[in-house]
N, CA and C atoms as a LAMMPS dump frame, in Angstrom:
ITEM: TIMESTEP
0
ITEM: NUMBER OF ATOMS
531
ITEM: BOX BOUNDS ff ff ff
-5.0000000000000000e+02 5.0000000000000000e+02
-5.0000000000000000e+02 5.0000000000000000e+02
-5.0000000000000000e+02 5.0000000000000000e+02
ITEM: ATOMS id mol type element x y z
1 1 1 N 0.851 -1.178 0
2 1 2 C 0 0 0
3 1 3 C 0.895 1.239 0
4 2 1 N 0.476 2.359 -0.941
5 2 2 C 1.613 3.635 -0.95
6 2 3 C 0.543 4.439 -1.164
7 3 1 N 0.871 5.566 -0.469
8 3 2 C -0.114 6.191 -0.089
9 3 3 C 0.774 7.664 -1.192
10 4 1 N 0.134 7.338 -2.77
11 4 2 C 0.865 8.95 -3.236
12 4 3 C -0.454 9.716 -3.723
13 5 1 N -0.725 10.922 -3.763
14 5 2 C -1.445 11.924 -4.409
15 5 3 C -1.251 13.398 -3.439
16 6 1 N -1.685 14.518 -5.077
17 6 2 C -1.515 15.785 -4.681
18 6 3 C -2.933 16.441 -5.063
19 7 1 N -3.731 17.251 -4.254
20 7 2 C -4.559 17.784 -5.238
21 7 3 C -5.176 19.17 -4.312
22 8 1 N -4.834 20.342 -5.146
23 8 2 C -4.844 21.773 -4.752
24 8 3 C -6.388 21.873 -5.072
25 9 1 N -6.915 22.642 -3.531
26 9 2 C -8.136 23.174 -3.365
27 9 3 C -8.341 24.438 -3.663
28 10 1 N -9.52 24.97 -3.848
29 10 2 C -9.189 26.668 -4.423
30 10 3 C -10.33 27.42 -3.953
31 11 1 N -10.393 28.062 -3.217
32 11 2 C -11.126 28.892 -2.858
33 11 3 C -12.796 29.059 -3.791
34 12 1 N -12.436 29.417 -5.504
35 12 2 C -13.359 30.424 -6.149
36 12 3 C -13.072 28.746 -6.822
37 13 1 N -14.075 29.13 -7.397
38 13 2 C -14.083 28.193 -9.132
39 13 3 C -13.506 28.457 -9.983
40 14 1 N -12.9 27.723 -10.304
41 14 2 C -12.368 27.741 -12.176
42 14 3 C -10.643 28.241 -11.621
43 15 1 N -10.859 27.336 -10.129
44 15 2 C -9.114 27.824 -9.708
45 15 3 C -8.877 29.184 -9.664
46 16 1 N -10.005 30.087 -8.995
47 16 2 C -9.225 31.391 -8.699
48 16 3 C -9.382 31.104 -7.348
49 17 1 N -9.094 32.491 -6.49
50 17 2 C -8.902 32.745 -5.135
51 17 3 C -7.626 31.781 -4.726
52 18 1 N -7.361 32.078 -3.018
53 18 2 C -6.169 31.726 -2.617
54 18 3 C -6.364 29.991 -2.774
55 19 1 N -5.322 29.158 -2.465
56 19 2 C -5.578 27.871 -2.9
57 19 3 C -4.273 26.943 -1.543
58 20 1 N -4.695 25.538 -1.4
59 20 2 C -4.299 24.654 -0.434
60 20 3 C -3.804 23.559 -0.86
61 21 1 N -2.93 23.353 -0.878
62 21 2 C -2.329 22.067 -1.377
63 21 3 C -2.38 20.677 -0.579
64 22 1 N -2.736 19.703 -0.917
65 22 2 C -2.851 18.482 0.333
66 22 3 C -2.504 17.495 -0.453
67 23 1 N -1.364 16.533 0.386
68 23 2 C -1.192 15.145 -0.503
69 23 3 C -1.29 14.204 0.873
70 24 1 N -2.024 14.452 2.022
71 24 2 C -2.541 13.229 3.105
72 24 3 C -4.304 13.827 3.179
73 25 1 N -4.543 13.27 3.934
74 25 2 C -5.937 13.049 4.761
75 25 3 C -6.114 14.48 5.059
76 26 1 N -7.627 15.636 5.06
77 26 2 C -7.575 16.416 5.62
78 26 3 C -9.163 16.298 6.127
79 27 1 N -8.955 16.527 7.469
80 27 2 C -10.565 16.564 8.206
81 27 3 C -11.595 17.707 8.062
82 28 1 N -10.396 18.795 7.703
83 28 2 C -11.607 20.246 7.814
84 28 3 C -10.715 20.815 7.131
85 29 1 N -10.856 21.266 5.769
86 29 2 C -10.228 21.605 4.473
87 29 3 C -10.895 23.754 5.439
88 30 1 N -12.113 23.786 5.866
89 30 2 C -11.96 25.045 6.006
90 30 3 C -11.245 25.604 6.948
91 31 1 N -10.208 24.972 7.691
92 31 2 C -9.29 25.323 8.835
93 31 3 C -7.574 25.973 7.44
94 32 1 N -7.596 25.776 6.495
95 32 2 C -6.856 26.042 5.407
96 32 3 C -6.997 27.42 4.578
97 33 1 N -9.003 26.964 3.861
98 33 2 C -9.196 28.024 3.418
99 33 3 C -10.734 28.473 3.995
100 34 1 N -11.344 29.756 3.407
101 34 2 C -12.697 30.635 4.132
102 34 3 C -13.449 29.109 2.866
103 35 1 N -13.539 28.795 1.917
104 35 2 C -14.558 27.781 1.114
105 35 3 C -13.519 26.618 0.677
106 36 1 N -14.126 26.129 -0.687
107 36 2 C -13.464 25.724 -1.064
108 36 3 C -14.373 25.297 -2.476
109 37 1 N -14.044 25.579 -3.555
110 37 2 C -15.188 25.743 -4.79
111 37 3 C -14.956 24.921 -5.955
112 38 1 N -13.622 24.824 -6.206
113 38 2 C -12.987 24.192 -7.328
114 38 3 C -11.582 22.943 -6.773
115 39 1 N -11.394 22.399 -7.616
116 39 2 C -9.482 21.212 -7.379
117 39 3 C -8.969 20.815 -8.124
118 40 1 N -8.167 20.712 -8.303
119 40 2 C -7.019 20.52 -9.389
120 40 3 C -6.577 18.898 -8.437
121 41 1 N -6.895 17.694 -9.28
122 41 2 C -6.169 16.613 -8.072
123 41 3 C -5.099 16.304 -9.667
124 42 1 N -3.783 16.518 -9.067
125 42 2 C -2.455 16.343 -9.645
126 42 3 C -1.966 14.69 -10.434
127 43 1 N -2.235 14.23 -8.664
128 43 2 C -1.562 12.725 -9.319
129 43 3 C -2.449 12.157 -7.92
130 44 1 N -3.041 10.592 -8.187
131 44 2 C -3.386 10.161 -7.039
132 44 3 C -4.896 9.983 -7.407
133 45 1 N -5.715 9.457 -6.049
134 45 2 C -6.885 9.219 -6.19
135 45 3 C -7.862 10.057 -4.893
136 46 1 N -8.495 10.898 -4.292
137 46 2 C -9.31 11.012 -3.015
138 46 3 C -10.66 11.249 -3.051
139 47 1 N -10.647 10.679 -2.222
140 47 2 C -12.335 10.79 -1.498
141 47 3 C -12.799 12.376 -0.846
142 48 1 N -13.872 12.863 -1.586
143 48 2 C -13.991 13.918 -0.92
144 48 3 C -15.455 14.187 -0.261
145 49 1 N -15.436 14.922 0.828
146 49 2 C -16.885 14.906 1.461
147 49 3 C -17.542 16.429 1.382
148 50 1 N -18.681 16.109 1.388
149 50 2 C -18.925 17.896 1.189
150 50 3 C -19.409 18.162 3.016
151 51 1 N -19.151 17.476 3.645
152 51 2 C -19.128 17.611 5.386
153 51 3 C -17.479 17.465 6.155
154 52 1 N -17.353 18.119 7.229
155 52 2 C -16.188 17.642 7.73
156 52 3 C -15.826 16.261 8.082
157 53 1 N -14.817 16.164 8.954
158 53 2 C -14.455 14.781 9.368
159 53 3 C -15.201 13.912 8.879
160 54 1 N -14.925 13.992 7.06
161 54 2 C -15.044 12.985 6.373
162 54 3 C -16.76 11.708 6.519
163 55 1 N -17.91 13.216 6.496
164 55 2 C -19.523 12.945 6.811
165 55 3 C -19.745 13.227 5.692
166 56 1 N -21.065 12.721 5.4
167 56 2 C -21.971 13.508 4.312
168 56 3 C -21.705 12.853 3.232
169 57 1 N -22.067 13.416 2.143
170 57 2 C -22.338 12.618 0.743
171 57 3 C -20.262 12.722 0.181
172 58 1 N -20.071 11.339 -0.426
173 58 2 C -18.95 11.797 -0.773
174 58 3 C -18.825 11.045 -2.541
175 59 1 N -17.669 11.446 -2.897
176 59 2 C -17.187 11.235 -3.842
177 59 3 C -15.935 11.287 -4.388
178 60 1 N -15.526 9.856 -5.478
179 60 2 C -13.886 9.226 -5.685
180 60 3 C -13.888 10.861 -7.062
181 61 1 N -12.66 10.686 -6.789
182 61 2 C -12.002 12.2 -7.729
183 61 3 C -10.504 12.011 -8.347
184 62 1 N -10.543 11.256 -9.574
185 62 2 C -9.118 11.115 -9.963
186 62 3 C -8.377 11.897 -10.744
187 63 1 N -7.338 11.48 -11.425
188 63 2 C -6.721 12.869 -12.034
189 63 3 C -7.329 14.081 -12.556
190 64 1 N -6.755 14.636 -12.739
191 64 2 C -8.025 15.791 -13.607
192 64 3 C -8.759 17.054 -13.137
193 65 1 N -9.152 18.02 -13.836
194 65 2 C -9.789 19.181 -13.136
195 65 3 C -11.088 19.017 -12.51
196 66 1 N -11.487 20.085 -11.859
197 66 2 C -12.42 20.029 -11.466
198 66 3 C -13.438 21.523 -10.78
199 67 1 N -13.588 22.413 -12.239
200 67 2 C -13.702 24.333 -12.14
201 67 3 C -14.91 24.383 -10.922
202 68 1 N -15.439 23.061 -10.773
203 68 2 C -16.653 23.845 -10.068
204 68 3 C -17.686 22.353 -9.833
205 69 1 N -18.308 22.44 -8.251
206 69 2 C -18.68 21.508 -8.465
207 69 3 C -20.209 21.063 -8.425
208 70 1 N -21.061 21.875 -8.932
209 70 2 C -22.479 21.369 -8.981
210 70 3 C -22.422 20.677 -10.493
211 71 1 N -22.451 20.725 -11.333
212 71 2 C -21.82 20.13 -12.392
213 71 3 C -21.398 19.081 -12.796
214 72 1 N -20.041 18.942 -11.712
215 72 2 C -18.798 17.763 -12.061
216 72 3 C -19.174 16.662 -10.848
217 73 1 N -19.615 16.901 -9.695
218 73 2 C -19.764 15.844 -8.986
219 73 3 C -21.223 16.145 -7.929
220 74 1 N -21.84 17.25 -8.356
221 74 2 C -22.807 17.145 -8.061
222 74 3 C -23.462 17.76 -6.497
223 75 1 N -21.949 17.924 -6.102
224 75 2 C -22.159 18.477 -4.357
225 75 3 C -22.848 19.949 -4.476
226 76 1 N -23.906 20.139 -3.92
227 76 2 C -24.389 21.588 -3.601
228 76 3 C -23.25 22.487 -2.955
229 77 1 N -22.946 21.79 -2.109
230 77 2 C -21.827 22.795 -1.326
231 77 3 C -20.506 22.612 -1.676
232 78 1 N -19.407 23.348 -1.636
233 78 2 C -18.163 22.941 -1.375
234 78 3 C -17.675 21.508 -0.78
235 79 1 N -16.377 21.265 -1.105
236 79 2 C -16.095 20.161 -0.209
237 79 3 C -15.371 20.705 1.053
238 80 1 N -15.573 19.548 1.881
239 80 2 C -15.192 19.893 3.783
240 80 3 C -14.374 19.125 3.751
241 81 1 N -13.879 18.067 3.583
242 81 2 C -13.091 17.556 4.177
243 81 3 C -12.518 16.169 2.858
244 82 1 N -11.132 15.223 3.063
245 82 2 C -10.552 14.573 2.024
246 82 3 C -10.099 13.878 2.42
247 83 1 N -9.861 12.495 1.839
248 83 2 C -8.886 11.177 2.244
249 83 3 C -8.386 10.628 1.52
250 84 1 N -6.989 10.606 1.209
251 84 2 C -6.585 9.866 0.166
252 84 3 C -6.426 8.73 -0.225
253 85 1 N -6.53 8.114 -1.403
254 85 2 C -7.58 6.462 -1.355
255 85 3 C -5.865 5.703 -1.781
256 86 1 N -5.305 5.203 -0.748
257 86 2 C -3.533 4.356 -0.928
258 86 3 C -3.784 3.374 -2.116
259 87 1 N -3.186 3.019 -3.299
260 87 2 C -2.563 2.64 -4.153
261 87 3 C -2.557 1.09 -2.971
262 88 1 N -3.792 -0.027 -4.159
263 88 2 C -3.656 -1.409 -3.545
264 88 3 C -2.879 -2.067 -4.512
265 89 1 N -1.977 -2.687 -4.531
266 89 2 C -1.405 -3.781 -5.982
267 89 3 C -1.748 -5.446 -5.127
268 90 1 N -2.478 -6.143 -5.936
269 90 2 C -2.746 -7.557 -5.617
270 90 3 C -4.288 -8.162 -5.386
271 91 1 N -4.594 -8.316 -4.986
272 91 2 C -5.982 -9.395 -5.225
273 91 3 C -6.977 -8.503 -4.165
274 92 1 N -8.226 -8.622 -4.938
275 92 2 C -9.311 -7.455 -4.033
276 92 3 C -10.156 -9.092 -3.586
277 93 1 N -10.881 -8.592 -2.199
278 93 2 C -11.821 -9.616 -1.771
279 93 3 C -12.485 -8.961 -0.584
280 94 1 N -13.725 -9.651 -0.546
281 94 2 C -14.563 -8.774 0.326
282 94 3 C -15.912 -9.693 0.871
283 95 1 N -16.342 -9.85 1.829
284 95 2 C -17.605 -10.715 2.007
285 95 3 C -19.019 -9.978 2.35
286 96 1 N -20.153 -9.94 1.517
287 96 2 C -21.292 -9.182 1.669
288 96 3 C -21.914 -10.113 2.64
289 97 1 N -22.998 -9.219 3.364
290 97 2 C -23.642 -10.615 3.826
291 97 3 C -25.101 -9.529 4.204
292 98 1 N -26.212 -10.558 3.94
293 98 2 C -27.894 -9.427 3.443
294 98 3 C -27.893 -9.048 4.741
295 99 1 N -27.657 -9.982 5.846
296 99 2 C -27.431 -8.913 7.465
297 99 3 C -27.155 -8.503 8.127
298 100 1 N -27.638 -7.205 9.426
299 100 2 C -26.439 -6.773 9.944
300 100 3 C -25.742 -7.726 10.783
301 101 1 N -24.483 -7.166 11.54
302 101 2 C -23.935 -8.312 12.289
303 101 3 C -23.626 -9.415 11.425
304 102 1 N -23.307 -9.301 10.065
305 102 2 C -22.793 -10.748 9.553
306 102 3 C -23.562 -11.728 9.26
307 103 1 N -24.77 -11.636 9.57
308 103 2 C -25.675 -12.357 9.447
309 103 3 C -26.333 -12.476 8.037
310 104 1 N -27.187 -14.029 7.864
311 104 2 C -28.303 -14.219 6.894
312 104 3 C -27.031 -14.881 5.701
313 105 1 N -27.361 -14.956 4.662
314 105 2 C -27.308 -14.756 3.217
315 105 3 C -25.547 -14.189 3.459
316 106 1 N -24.495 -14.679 2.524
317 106 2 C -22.816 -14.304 2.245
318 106 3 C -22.437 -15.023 1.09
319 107 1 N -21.435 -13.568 0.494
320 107 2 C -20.986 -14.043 -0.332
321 107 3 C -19.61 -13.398 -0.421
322 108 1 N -18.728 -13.586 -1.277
323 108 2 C -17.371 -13.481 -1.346
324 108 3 C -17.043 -12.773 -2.609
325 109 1 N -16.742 -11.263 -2.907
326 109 2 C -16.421 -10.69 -3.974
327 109 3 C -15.114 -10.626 -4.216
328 110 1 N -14.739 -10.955 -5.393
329 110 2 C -13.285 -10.158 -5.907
330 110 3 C -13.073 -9.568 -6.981
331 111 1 N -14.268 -9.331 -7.369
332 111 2 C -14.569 -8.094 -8.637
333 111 3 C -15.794 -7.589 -8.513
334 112 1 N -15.969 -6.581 -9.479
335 112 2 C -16.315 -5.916 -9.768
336 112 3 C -18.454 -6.25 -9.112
337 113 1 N -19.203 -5.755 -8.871
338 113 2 C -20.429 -6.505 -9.092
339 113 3 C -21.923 -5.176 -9.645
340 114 1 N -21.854 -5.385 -10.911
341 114 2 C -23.282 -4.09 -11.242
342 114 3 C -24.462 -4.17 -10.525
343 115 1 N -24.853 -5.667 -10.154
344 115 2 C -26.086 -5.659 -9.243
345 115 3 C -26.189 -6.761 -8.481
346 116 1 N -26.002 -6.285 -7.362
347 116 2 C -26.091 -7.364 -6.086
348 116 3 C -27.633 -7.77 -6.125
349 117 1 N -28.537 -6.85 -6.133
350 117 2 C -29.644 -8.132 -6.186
351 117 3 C -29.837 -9.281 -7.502
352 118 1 N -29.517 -8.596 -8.65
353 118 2 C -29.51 -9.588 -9.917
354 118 3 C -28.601 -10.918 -9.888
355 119 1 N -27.104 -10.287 -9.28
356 119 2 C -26.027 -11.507 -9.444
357 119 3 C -26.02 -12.506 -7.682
358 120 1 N -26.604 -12.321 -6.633
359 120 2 C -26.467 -12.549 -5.808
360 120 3 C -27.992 -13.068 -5.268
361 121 1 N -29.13 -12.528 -5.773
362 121 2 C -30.366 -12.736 -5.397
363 121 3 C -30.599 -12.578 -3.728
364 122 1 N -29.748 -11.586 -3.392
365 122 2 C -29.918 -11.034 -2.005
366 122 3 C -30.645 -9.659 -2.239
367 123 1 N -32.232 -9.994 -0.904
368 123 2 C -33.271 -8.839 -0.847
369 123 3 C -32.019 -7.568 -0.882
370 124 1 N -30.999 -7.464 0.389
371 124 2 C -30.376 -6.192 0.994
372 124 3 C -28.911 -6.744 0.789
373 125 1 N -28.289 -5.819 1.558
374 125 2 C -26.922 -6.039 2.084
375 125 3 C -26.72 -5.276 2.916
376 126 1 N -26.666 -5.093 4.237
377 126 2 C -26.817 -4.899 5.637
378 126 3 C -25.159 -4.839 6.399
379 127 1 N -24.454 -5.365 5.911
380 127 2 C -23.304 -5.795 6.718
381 127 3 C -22.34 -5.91 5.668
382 128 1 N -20.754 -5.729 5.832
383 128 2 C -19.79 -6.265 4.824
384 128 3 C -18.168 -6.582 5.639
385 129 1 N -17.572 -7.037 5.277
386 129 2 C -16.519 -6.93 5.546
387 129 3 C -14.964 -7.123 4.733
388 130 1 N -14.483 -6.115 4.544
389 130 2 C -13.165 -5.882 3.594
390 130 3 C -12.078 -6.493 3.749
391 131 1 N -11.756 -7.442 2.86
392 131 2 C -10.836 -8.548 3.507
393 131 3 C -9.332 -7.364 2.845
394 132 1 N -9.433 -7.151 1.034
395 132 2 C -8.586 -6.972 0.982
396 132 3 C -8.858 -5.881 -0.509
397 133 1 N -7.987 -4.572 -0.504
398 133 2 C -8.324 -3.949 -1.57
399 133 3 C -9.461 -2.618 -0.808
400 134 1 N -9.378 -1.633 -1.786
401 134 2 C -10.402 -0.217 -1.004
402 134 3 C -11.36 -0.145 -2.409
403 135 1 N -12.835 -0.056 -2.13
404 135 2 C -13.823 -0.772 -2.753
405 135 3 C -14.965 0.815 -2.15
406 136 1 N -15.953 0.893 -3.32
407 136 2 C -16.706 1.727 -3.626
408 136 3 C -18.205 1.556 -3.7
409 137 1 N -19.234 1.709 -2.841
410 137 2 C -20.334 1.25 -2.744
411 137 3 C -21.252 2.071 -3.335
412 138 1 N -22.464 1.369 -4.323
413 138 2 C -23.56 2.942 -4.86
414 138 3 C -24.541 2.063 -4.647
415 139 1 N -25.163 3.082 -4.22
416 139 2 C -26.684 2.923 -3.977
417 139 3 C -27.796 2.151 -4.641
418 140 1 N -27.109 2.651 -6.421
419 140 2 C -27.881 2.204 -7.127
420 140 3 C -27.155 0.683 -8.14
421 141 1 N -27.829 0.103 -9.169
422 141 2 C -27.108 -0.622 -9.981
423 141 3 C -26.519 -0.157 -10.791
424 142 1 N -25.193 -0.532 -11.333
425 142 2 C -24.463 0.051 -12.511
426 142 3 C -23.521 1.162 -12.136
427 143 1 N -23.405 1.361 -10.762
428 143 2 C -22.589 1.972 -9.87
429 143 3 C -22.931 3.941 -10.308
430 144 1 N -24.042 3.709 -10.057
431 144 2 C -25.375 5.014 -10.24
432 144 3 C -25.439 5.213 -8.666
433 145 1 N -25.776 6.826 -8.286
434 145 2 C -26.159 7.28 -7.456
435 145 3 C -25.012 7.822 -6.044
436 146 1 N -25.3 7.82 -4.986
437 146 2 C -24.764 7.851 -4.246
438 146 3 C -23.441 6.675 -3.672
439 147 1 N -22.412 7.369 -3.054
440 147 2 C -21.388 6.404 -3.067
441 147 3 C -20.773 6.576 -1.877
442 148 1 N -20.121 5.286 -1.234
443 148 2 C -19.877 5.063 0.008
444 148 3 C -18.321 4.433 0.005
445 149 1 N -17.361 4.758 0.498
446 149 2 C -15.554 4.429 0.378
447 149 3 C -15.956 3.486 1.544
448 150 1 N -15.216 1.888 1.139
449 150 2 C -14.703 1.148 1.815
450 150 3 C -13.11 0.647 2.12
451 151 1 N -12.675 0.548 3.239
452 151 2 C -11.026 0.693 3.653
453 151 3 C -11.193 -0.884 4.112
454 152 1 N -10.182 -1.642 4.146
455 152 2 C -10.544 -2.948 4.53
456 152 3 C -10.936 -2.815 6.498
457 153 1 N -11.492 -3.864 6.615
458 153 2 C -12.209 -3.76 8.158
459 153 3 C -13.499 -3.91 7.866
460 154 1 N -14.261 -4.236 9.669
461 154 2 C -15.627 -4.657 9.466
462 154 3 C -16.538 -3.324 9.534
463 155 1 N -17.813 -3.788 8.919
464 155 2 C -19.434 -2.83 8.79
465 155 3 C -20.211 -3.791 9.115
466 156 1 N -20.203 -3.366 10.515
467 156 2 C -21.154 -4.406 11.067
468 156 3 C -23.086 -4.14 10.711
469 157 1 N -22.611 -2.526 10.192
470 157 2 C -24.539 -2.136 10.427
471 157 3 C -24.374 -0.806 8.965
472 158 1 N -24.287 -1.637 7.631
473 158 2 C -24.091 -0.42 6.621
474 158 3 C -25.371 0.435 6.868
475 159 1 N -26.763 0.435 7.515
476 159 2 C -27.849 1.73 7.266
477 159 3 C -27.244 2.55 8.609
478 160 1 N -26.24 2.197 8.826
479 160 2 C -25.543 3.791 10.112
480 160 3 C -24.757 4.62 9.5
481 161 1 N -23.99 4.278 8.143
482 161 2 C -23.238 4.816 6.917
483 161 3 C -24.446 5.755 6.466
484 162 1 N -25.846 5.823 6.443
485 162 2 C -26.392 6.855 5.61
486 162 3 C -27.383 7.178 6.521
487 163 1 N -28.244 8.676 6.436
488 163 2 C -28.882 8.901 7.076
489 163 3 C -30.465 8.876 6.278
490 164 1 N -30.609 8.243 5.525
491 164 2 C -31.219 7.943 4.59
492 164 3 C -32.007 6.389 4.092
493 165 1 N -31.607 5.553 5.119
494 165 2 C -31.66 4.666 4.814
495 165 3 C -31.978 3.827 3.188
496 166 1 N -30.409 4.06 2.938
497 166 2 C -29.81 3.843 1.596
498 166 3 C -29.47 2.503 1.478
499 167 1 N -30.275 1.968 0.438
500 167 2 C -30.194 0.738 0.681
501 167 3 C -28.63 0.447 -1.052
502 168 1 N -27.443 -0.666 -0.858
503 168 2 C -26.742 -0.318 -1.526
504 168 3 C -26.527 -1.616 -2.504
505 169 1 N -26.439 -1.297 -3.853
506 169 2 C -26.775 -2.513 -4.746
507 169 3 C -25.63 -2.677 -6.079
508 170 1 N -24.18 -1.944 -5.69
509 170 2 C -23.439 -2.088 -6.321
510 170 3 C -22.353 -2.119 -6.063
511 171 1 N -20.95 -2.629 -5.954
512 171 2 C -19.989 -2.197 -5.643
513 171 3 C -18.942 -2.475 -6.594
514 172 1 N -17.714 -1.432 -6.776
515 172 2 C -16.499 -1.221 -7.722
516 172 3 C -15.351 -1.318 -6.791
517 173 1 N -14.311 -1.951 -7.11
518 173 2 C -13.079 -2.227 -6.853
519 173 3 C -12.381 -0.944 -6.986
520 174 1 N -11.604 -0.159 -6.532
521 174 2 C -10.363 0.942 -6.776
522 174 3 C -9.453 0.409 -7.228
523 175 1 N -9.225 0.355 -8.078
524 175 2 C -7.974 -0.131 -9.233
525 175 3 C -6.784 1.117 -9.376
526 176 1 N -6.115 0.638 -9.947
527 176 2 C -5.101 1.891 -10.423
528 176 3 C -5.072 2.499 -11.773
529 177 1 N -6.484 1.867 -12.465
530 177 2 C -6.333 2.15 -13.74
531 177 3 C -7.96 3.619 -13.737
């Protein structure tokens, strides 16, 4: 696991105003700057939240610009806070299971899956646990909608991840490609 990326925050959109550079984890991007509107992510991959300490709706952000973001990723607000997603090389695996606590219905991913209820014939998925690899959860099928960063470790109760009770029916591997 190597943990590389750079990606400058900017006050205004379209990269004006003063600007913040971050290549680790930041909990409260407004302890840096007064907003934060636009990003330039350099090299690398992060997770960004439009809440602090890494709450609220988030979203993966790879190379590339980014002038403004109702548009490009959809956040009403600025982003609050960032985590940078470490560079996995080797075999992804992961065990769903339809309940919380581990319970009911399991299965064992190591790719990719567009629809957990189609390929799995599980009502939910309630619970998971990340054996190996950092993995991307959406709401919807076809990896549509809202999205949830998984780090390996257990989720014993995924409807405490949303306040919404978001039920989640897709998940993508973080690759390096």
């Amino acid at each position: 696991m190597t943990m590389n990326g750079k990606i400058i925050f900017y006050e205004e959109r379209n990269f004006q105003g003063r600007s913040y550079e971050c290549s680790s984890d930041c909990s409260e991007i407004a302890s840096h700057l007064s907003q934060c509107s636009s990003c330039r992510v350099e090299s690398g991959k992060f997770m960004v939240y439009d809440q602090p300490n890494y709450m609220g709706q988030q979203y993966l952000l790879t190379r590339g610009e980014y002038p403004e973001y109702q548009n490009t990723i959809g956040f009403n607000d600025c982003i609050q806070s960032c985590r940078v997603v470490p560079v996995h090389k080797g075999p992804f695996k992961m065990r769903i299971y339809e309940k919380a606590n581990f319970e009911g219905q399991m299965h064992e991913l190591t790719d990719d899956c567009d629809s957990i209820q189609d390929h799995y014939q599980m009502s939910d998925m309630q619970s998971c646990t990340v054996i190996e690899g950092y993995w991307l959860m959406f709401e919807q099928p076809n990896y549509e909608g809202k999205m949830f960063y998984l780090k390996p470790g257990k989720y014993r109760n995924l409807s405490e991840m949303s306040s919404d009770d978001m039920k989640f029916n897709s998940i993508r591997r973080i690759t390096d490609s």
